[in-house]
C-alpha positions in Angstrom: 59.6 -33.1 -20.9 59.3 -32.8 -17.0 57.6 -30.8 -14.7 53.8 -31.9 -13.1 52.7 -35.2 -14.9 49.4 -35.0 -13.3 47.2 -37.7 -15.2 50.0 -38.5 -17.3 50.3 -35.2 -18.9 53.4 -35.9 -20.2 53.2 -38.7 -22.2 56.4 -40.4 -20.8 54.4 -43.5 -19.5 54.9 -42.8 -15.8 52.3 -42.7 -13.1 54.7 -40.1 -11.1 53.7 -37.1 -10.3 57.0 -34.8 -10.7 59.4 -35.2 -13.0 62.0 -33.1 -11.5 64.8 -34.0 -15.4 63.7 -34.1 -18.8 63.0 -36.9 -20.2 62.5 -38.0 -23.7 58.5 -39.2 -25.4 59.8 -42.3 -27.1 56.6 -41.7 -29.1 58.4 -39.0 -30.8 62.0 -40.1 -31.5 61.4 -40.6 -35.0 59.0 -38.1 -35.7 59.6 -34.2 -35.8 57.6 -31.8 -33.4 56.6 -28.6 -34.8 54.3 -27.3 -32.1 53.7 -28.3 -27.9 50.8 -26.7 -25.9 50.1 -27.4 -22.2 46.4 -27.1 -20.5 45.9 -27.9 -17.1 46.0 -31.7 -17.0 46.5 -32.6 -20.5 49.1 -31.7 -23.1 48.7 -31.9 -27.4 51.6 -32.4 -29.5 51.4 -31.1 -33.1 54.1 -33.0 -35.6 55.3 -31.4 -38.5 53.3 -34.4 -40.7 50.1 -32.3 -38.5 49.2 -34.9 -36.9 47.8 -34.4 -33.3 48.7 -36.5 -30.3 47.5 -36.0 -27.0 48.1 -37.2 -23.2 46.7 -36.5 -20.2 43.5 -36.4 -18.4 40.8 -38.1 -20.8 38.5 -35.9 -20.5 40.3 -33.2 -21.4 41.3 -34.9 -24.8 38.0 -35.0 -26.1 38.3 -38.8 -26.8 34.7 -39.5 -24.9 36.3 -41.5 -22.1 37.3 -40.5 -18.2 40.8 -42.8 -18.7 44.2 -41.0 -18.4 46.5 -41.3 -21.2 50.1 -41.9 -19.9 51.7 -42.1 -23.5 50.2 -40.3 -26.7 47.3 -41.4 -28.5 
């Protein structure tokens, strides 16, 4: 992914802010994404096992806690 990676939207465990070339969610290299969807500071990532990951701004996860999430959870 690249782009904005405001409060670690993009789950590539980096506190910078633009990510001007794609780069790969280690998370992921194993497992098979079906679906991506981007909000304003956070992004979920659906897997083809449905499982939901997200990253991003905390509380935008809906994980009851104000800590960004740099990688996936």
């Amino acid at each position: 992914m690249f782009g904005s990676n405001e409060k670690g939207k993009l789950g590539i465990n980096s506190w910078e802010e633009i990510i001007n070339e794609p780069m790969l969610i280690e998370a992921f290299l194993k497992r098979k994404i079906q679906n991506v969807s981007f909000g304003y500071q956070h992004t979920l990532i659906l897997t083809e096992e449905s499982k939901l990951y997200g990253c991003g701004e905390g509380t935008s996860l809906g994980i009851n806690t104000k800590k960004d999430r740099y990688l996936p959870i």
